[in-house]
C-alpha positions as CSV (number, residue, x, y, z in Angstrom):
1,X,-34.5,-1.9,-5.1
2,X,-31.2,-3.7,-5.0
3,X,-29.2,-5.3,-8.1
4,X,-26.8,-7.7,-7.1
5,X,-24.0,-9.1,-9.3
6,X,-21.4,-11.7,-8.4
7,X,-18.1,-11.3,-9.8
8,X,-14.7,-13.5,-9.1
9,X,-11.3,-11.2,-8.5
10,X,-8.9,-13.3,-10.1
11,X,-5.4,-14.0,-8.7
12,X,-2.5,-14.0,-11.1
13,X,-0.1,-16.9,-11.3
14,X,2.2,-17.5,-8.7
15,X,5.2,-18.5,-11.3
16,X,7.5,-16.3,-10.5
17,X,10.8,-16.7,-8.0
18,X,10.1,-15.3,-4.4
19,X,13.0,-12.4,-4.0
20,X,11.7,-11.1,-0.9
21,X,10.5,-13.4,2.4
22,X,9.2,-11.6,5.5
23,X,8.5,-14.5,8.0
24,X,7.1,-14.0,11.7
25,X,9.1,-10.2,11.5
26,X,9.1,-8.5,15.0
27,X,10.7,-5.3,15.6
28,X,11.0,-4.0,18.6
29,X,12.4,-0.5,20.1
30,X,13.6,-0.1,23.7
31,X,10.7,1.2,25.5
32,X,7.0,0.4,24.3
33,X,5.1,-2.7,22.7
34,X,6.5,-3.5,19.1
35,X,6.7,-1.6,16.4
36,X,6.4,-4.3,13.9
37,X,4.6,-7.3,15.0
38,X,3.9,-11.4,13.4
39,X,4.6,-10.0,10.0
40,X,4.6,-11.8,6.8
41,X,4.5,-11.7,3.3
42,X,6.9,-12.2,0.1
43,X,7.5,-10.5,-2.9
44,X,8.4,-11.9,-6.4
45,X,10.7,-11.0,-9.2
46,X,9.5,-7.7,-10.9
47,X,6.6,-7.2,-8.0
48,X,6.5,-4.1,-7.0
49,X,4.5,-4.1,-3.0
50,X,2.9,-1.1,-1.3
51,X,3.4,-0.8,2.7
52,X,0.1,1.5,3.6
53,X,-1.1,2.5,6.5
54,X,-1.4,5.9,8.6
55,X,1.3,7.0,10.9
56,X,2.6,5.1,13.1
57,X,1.8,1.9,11.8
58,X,5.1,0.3,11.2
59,X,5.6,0.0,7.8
60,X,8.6,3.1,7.4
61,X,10.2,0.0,10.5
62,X,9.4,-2.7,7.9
63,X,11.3,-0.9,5.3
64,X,14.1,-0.2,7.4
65,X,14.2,-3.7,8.8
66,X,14.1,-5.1,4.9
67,X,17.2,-2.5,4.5
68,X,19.3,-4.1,7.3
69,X,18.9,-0.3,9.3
70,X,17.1,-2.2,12.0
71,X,17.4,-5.3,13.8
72,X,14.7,-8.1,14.3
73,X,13.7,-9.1,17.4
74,X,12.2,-12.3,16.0
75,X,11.4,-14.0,12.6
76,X,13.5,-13.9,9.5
77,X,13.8,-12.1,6.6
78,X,15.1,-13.3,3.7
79,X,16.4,-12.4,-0.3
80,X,16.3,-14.4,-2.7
81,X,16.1,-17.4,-1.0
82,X,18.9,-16.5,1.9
83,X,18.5,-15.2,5.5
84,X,19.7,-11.4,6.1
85,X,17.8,-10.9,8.9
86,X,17.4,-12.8,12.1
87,X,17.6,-13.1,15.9
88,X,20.9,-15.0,15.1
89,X,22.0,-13.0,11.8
90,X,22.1,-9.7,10.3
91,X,23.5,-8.9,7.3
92,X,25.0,-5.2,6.6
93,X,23.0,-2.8,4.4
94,X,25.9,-2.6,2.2
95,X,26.2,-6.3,1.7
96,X,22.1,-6.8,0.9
97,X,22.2,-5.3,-2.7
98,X,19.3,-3.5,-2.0
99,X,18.9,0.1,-3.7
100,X,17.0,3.0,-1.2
101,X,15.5,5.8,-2.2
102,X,15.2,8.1,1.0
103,X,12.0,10.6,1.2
104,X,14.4,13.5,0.6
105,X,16.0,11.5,-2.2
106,X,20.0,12.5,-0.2
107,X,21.5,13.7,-3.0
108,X,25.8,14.0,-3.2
109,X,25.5,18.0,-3.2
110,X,28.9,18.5,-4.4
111,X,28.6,15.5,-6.9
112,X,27.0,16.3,-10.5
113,X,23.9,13.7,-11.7
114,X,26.5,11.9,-13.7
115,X,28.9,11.4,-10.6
116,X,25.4,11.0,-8.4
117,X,24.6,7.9,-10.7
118,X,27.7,6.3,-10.8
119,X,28.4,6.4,-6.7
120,X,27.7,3.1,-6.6
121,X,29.7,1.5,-9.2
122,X,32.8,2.4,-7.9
123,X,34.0,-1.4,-7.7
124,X,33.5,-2.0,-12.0
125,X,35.9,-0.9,-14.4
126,X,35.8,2.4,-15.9
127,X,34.6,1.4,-19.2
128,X,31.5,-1.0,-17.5
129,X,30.5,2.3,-15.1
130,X,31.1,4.6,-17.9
131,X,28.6,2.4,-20.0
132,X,26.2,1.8,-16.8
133,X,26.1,5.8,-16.0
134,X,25.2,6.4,-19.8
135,X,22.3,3.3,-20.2
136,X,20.9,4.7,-16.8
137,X,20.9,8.4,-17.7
138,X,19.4,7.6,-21.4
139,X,16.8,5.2,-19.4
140,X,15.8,8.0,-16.9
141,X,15.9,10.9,-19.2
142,X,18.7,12.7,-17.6
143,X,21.1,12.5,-20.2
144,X,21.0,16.1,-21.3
145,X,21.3,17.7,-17.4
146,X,24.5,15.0,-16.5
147,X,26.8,18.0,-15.8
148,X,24.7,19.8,-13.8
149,X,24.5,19.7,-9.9
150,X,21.3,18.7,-7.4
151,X,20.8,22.3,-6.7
152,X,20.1,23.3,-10.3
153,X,17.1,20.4,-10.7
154,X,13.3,20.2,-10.1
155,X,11.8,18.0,-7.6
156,X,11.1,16.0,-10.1
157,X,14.9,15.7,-12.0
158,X,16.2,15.4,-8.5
159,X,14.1,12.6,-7.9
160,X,15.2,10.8,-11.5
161,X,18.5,11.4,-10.2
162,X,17.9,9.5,-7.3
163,X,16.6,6.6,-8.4
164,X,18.9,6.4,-11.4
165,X,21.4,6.6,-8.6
166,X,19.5,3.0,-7.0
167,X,19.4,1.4,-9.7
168,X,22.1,1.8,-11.5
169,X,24.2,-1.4,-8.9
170,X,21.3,-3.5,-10.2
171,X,19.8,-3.9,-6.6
172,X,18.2,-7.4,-5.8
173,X,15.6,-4.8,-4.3
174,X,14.4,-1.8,-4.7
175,X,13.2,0.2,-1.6
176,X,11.3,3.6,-1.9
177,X,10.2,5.5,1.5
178,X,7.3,8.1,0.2
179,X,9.0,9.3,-2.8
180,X,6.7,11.5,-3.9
181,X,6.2,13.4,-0.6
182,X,7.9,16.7,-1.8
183,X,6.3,17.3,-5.2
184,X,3.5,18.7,-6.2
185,X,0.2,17.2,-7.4
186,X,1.1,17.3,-11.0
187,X,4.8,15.8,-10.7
188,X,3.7,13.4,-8.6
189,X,1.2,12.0,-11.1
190,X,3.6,11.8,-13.2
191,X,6.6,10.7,-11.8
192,X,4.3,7.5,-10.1
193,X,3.6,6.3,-13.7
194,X,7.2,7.4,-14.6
195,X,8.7,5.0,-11.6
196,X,6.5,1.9,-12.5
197,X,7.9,2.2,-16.1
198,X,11.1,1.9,-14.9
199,X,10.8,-1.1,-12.6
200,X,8.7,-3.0,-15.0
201,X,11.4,-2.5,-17.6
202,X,14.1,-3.5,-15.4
203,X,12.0,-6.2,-14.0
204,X,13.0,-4.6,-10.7
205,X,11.4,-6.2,-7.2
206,X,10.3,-3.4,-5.6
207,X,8.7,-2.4,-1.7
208,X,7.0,1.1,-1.6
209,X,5.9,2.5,1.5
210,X,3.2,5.4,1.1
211,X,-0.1,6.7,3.4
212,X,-1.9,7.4,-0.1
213,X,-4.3,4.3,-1.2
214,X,-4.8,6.2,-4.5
215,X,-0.7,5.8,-5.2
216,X,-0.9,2.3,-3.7
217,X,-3.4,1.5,-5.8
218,X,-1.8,3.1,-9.0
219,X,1.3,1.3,-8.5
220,X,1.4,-1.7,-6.6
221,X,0.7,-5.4,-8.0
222,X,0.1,-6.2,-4.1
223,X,-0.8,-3.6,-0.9
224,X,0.0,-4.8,2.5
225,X,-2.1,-2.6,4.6
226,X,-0.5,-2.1,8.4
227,X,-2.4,-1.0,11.6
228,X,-0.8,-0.5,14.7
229,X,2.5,-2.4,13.6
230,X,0.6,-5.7,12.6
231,X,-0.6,-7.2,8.8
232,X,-4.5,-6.3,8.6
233,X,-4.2,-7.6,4.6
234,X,-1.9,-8.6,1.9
235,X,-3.5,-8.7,-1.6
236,X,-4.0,-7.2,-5.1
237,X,-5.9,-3.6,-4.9
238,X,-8.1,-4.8,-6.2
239,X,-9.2,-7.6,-3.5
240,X,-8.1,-5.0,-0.9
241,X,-10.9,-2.3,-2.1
242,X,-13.6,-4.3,-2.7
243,X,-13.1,-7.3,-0.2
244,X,-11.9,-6.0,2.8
245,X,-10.5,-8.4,5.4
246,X,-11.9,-5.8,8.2
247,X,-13.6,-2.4,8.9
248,X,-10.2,-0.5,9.4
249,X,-9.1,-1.7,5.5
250,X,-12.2,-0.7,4.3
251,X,-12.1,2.7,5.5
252,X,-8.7,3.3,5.3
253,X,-8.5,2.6,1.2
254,X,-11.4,4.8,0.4
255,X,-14.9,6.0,1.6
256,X,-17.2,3.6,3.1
257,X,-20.5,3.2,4.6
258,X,-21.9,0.8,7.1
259,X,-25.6,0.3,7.4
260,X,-27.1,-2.4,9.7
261,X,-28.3,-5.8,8.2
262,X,-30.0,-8.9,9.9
263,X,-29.0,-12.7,8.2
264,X,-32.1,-14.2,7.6
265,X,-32.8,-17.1,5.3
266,X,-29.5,-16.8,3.6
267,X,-29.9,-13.2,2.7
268,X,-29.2,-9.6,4.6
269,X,-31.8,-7.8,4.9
270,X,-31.5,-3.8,5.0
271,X,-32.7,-0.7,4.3
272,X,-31.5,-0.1,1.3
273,X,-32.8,-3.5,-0.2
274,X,-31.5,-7.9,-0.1
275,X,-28.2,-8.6,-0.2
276,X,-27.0,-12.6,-0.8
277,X,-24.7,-13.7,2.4
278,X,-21.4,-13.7,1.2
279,X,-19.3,-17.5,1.3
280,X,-17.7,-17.9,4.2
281,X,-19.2,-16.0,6.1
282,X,-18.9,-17.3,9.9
283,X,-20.7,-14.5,12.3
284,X,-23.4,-13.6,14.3
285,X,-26.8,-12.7,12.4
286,X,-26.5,-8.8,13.2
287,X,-23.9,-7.4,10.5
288,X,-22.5,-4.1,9.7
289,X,-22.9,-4.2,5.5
290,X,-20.4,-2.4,3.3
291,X,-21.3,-0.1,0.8
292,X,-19.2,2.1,-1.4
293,X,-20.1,5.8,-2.8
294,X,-19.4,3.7,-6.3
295,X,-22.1,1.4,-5.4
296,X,-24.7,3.9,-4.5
297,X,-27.2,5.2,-7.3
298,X,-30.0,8.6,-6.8
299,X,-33.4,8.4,-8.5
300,X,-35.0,12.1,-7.8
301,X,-38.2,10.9,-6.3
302,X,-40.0,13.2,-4.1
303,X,-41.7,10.7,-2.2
304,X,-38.6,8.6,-1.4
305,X,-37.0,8.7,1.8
306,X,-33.5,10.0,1.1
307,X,-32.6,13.4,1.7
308,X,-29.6,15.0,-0.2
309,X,-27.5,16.5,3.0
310,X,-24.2,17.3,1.5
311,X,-22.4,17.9,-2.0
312,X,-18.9,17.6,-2.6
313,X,-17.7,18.4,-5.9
314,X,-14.5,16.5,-7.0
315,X,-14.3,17.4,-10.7
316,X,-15.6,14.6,-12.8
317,X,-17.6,13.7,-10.0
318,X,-20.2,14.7,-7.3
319,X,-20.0,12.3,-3.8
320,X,-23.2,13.4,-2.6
321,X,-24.4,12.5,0.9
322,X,-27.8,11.2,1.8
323,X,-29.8,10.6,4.9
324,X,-31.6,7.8,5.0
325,X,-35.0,7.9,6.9
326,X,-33.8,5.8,9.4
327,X,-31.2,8.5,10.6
328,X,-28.0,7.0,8.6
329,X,-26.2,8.8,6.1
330,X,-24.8,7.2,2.9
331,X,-22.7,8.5,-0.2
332,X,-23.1,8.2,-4.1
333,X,-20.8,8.9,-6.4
334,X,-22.6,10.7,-9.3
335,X,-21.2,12.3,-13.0
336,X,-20.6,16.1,-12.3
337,X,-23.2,16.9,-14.9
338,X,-25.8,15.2,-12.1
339,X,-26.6,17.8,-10.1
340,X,-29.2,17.0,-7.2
341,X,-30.1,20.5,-4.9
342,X,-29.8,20.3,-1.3
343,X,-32.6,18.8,0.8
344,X,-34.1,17.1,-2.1
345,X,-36.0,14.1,-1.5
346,X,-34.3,11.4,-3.7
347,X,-34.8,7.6,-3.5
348,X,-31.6,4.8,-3.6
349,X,-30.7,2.0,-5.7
350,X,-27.9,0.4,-5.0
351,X,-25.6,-1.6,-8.0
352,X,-23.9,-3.8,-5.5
353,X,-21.0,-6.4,-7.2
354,X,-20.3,-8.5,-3.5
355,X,-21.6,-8.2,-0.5
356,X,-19.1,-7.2,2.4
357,X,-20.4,-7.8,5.8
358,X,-18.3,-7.7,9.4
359,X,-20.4,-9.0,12.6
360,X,-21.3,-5.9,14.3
361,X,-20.9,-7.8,18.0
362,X,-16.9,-8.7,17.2
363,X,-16.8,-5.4,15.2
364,X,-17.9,-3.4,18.6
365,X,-16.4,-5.4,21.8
């Protein structure tokens, strides 16, 4: 049996100035196709934007190219409004007032956190970078470890330091290349809600790049997911997890399963129960459907035709794998208090809130 509930993801209002403009960006490198490709999107004041994708999918380039560290082969970039970046124009780093935090945060050694702070505010007046270096250490709650030097902090003071360091110029842009990369489960928890305090406080623009959904999804008010240097989607999490643009997004921002579906009489039919056709939908009549662990629901039945194959314990939940009788294998996300044995015969309802489909002919030529 299948429930189906239609729900609208709202978009927030687009009020805000545009700081950041990425039009038509291609980068290229000597030898090879591009590394960045057609890319596009914009960021407004106070937005903070997550670049994900796996390795090798250009968005570390995009960052760079944002920065001024690489060239563009075509398109524009602009901030707030003015080009920095073209095939005509290129504006210094140093001229772009955009703050960087690097993935090993590059740290003055021989400089204390105070002096680390204030490196940038060497053009102000003593008393104005005096005031600055204070506000910023009180603000990042450093104040009490200003003498001491990078060697003698945690991963997690060093990384304070760091962006202190970024923001203390008042950056038009903030740019942050996998900070969290070096710390450890906990910190990292932490330091990702500490971070987005920070830039929503200071009302800081902001471009992440990061190969973790979970941290894009925790921070970002918008994720631009990248594939092979080109845009796949640019959206809120929230659109990019639960309407997917294409099968790579899907599975990339979490687990996913695709059972088979036929559109007949405005409805997919599959095993696993009717599904409405979702609007504007354009394709071919044999569809790969999307379904989510989230989605998925066990009954214990022993007549029913799902087989419990796997269990994966994940603390306050169970994914469990099931084998359908037809040979394919979805997952349900269950409470860790429900506990379903191995090779029991359990039966499927599936909660759905939307109906994701892709045409399985475009999907596989």
């Amino acid at each position: 049996m299948t429930k189906v509930v239609i729900f609208v993801l709202m978009t927030p209002p687009d009020d805000k100035p545009i700081v950041l403009e990425l039009q038509n960006v291609t980068c290229s490198y000597e030898a090879g196709s591009p590394a960045v490709e057609g890319m596009s999107f914009s960021a407004q004041k106070g937005d903070v934007i997550c670049l994900l994708g796996p390795s090798g999918c250009g968005k570390t380039t995009t960052l760079r190219s944002i920065a001024g560290f690489e060239p563009v082969a075509s398109g524009e970039i602009r901030l707030n409004g003015a080009v920095v970046s073209a095939t005509n124009r290129h504006v210094p780093p140093e001229r772009r007032r955009v703050g960087m935090v690097f993935q090993d945060y590059a740290l003055f050694p021989h400089l204390t956190v105070r002096d680390n702070v204030g490196f940038g505010l060497a053009t102000t007046t003593a008393d104005d970078r005096r005031k600055r270096i204070d506000e910023m250490l009180s603000l990042t709650g450093l104040s009490a470890l200003a003498p001491r030097y990078p060697h003698a902090l945690s991963g997690g003071q060093q990384q304070r330091t760091a962006l202190a360091r970024a923001l203390a110029p008042q950056p038009v842009l903030m740019l942050l290349d996998e900070p969290f990369s070096n710390l450890d489960p906990d910190t990292t928890e932490r330091m990702r809600m500490e971070l987005l305090r920070l830039l929503k406080m200071t009302q800081t623009t902001a471009v992440l790049v990061t190969h973790d959904h979970k941290e894009a999804f925790a921070m970002a008010d918008y994720v631009a997911v990248l594939n092979s240097g080109k845009l796949e989607q640019f959206a809120t999490p929230e659109t990019i997890y639960h309407l997917p643009v294409s099968p790579f997004v899907a599975e990339f921002v979490g687990q996913a399963d695709f059972i088979p579906g036929t559109i007949r009489d405005a409805a997919v039919l599959t095993q696993l129960g009717t599904f409405p056709v979702p609007s504007g939908y354009r394709g071919g009549p044999d569809v790969s459907v999307m379904i989510r662990p989230d989605d998925v629901h066990i009954r214990e039945n022993g007549d029913g035709d799902g087989t419990v194959e796997s269990r994966q314990f994940r603390g306050s939940e169970i994914i469990y794998g099931i084998r359908l009788g037809s040979g394919d294998v979805v997952h349900s996300s269950e409470a860790s208090t429900r506990f379903f044995p191995l090779d029991a015969k359990v039966e499927l309802e599936v909660m759905a809130t939307h109906t994701v489909v892709f045409d399985r002919k475009a999907w596989t030529t």
